[in-house]
C-alpha positions in Angstrom: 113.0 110.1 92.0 110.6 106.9 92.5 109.3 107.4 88.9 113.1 107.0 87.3 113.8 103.9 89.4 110.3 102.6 87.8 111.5 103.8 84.2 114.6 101.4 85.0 112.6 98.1 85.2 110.0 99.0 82.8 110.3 97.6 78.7 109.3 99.8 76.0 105.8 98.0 75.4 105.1 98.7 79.0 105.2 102.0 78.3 102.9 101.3 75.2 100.8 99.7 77.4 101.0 102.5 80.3 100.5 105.1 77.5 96.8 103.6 76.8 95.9 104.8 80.3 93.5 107.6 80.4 95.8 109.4 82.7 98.8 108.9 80.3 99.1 112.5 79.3 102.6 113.4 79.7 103.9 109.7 81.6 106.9 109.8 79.1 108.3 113.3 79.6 107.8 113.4 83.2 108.7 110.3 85.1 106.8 110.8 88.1 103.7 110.3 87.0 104.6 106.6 86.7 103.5 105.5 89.7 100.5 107.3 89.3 99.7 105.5 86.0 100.9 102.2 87.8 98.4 102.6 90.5 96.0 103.4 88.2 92.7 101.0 87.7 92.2 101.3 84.2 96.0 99.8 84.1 94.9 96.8 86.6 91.5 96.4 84.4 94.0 96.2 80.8 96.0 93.5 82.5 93.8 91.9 84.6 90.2 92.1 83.2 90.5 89.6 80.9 89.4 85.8 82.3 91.9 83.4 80.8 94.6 85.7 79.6 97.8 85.2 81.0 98.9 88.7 82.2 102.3 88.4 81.5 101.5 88.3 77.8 100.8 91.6 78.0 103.5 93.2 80.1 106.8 92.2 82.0 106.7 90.9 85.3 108.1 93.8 86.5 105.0 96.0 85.5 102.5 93.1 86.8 104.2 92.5 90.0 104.0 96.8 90.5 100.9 97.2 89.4 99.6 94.1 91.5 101.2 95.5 94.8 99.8 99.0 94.2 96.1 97.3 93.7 97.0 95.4 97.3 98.1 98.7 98.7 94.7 100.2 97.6 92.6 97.3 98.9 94.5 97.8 102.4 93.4 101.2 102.8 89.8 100.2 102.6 90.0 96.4 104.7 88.3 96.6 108.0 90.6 93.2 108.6 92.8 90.8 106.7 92.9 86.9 106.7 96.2 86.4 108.5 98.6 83.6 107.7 99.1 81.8 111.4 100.1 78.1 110.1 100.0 76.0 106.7 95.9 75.8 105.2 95.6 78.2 108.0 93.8 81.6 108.5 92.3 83.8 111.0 90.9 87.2 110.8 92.6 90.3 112.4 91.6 93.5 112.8 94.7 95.2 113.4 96.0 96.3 109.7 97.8 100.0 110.5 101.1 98.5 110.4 100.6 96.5 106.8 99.1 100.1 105.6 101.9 101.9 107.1 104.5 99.8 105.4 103.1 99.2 101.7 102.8 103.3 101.4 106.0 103.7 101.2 106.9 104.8 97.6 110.4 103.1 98.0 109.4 99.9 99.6 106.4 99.3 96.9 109.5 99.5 94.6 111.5 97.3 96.6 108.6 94.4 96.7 107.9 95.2 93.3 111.6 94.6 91.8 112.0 91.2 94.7 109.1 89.3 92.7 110.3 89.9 89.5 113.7 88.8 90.2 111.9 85.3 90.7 110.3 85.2 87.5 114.0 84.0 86.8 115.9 82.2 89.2 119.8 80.9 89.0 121.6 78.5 90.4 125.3 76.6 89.1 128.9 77.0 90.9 131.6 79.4 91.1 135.1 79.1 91.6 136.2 80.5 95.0 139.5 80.3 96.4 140.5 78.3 99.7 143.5 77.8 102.0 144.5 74.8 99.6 143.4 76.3 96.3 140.5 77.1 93.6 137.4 74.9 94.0 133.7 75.2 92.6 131.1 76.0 95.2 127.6 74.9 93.9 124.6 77.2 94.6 121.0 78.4 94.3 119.2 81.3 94.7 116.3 79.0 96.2 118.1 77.7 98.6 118.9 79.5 101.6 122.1 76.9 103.0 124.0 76.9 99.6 123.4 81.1 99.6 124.8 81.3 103.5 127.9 78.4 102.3 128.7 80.8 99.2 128.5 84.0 101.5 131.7 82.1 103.2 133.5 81.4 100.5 133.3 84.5 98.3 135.2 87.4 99.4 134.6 90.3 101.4 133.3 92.3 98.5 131.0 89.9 97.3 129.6 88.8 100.7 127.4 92.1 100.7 125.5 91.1 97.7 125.1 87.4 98.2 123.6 88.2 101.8 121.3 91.0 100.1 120.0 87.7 98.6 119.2 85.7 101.2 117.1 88.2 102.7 115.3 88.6 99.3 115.0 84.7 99.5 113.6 84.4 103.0 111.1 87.4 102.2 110.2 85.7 99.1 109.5 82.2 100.4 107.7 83.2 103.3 105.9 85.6 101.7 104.6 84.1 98.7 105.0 80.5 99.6 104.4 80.7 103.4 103.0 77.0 103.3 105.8 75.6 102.1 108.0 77.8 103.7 106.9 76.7 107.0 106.8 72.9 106.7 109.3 71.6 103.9 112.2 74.3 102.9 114.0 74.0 105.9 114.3 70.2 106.9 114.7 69.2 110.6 118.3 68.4 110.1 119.0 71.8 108.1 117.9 74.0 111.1 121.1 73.6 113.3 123.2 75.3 110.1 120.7 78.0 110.5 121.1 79.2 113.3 124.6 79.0 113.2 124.4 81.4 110.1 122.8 83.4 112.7 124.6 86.2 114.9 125.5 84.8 118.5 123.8 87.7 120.2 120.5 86.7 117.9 120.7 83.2 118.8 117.6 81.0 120.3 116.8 77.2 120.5 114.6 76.7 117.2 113.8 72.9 117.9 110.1 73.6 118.2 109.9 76.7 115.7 108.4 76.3 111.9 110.8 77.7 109.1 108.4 80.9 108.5 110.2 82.0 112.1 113.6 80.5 111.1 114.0 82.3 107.6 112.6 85.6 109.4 115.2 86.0 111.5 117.3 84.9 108.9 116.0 87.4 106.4 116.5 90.2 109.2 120.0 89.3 109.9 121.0 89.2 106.1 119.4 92.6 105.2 121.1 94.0 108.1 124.3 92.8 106.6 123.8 93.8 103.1 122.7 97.6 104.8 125.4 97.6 106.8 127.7 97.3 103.7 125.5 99.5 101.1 126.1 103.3 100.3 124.3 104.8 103.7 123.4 108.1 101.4 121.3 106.3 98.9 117.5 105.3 99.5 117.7 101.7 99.4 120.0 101.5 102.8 117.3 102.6 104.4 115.0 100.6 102.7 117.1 97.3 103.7 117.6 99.1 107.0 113.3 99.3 107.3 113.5 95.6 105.9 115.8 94.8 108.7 113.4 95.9 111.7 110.2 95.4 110.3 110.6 91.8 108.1 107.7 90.1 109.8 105.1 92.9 108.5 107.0 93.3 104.6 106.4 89.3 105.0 102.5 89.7 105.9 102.1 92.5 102.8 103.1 89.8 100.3 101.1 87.0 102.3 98.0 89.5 101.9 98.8 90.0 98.1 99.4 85.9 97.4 96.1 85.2 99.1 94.2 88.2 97.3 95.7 88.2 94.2 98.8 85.8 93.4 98.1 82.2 94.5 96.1 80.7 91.1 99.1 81.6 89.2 102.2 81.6 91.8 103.2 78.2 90.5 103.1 79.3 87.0 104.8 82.6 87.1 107.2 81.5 90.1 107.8 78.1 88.8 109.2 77.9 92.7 107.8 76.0 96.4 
């Protein structure tokens, strides 16, 4: 099943370049070995190996975003202990990486993380027209900006709400994920937090005064993707991917902090264009 949802996202000269794998035999009439030739290092070498090269001349950012998370997933498995994000320009070392390995094998979630960084390779923003109690009016938005996505949650209707809440988790994972620095110390100003936390549930609620936004747009991110499950098709596989999202934000957070740090911060301003 993963292997379709890959064949969804991927172009046909991804597959050109997928079929140049050694352990191509086959990739086209049987979708699961996708993932395999994905995760595969002569793939990573073809779009990585070249000093210089900008990798997305080679393949959509869909493909380099999934073949990047998959080379993170591998060096996981074999990391005695990761650099840990703790603060802005700072790092420490910890030992404890079971949970980060845990999480990144999940077929569905590597998707998931794969398909999130990709959809920020492109970014939208404008205004809507929403109806209110004294008529039609534009509502302005972004998708990097967390206050306009919670101000059109409210004004869209019930339908829609799902969808635009499924995006502010992807924005709070995103942000404190790949731009944790920032994240922390200027995408949230001072002023801003107090419409936080009221976008927050009563039950979740806590005095943030003396919190950084990485903690702010956590438990924002968990209380959106709990929304957007709570509305999605429980049957299919991504409700329980948003569900796993939901409980265990913090450590999908610290996967893509590993990855920036390893692999994605001398071009995240380039290919983001975002923080």
């Amino acid at each position: 099943m993963v292997g379709r949802l890959y064949l969804e996202h991927l172009s046909d000269a991804d597959l050109g370049l997928l079929a140049g794998a050694p352990e191509s035999v086959g990739a086209r009439t049987d979708p699961e070995r996708i993932e395999a030739l994905i995760d595969s290092p002569a793939v990573f070498r073809t779009l990585f190996g070249t000093p210089g090269r900008d990798p997305l001349l080679r393949g959509s950012p869909f493909l380099l975003f999934a073949v990047l998370i998959h080379r993170a997933v591998r060096d996981l498995g074999a990391a005695a202990f990761v650099e840990e994000w703790v603060g802005p320009r700072q790092r420490v070392p910890v030992f404890a990486v079971g949970d980060l390995r845990e999480f990144s094998t999940g077929p569905l979630r590597r998707l998931f993380l794969a398909e999130l960084l990709a959809s920020y390779s492109h970014v939208s923003s404008g205004s809507v027209l929403v109806q209110t109690a004294r008529g039609w009016r534009r509502q302005r938005f972004s998708e990097l900006d967390p206050l306009r996505l919670i101000e059109l949650a409210d004004a869209v209707s019930d339908a829609e709400r799902p969808a635009v809440y499924r995006r502010l988790g992807d924005l709070s994972l995103f942000m404190s994920g790949i731009f944790p620095d920032y994240a922390a110390e200027r995408l949230v100003a001072e002023r801003q937090r107090g419409r936080l936390e009221r976008a927050l549930a009563a039950a979740d609620r806590e005095r943030a005064e003396h919190h950084d936004g990485i903690w702010l747009l956590e438990r924002l991110g968990r209380r959106a993707y709990r929304v957007a499950q709570q509305a999605t098709d429980r049957s299919t596989a991504m409700a329980g991917v948003l569900a796993e999202l939901s409980e265990n934000f913090a450590t999908a957070r610290r996967v893509l902090n590993f990855l920036t740090d390893r692999y994605l911060f001398p071009m995240r301003q380039r290919w983001f264009g975002a923080g």
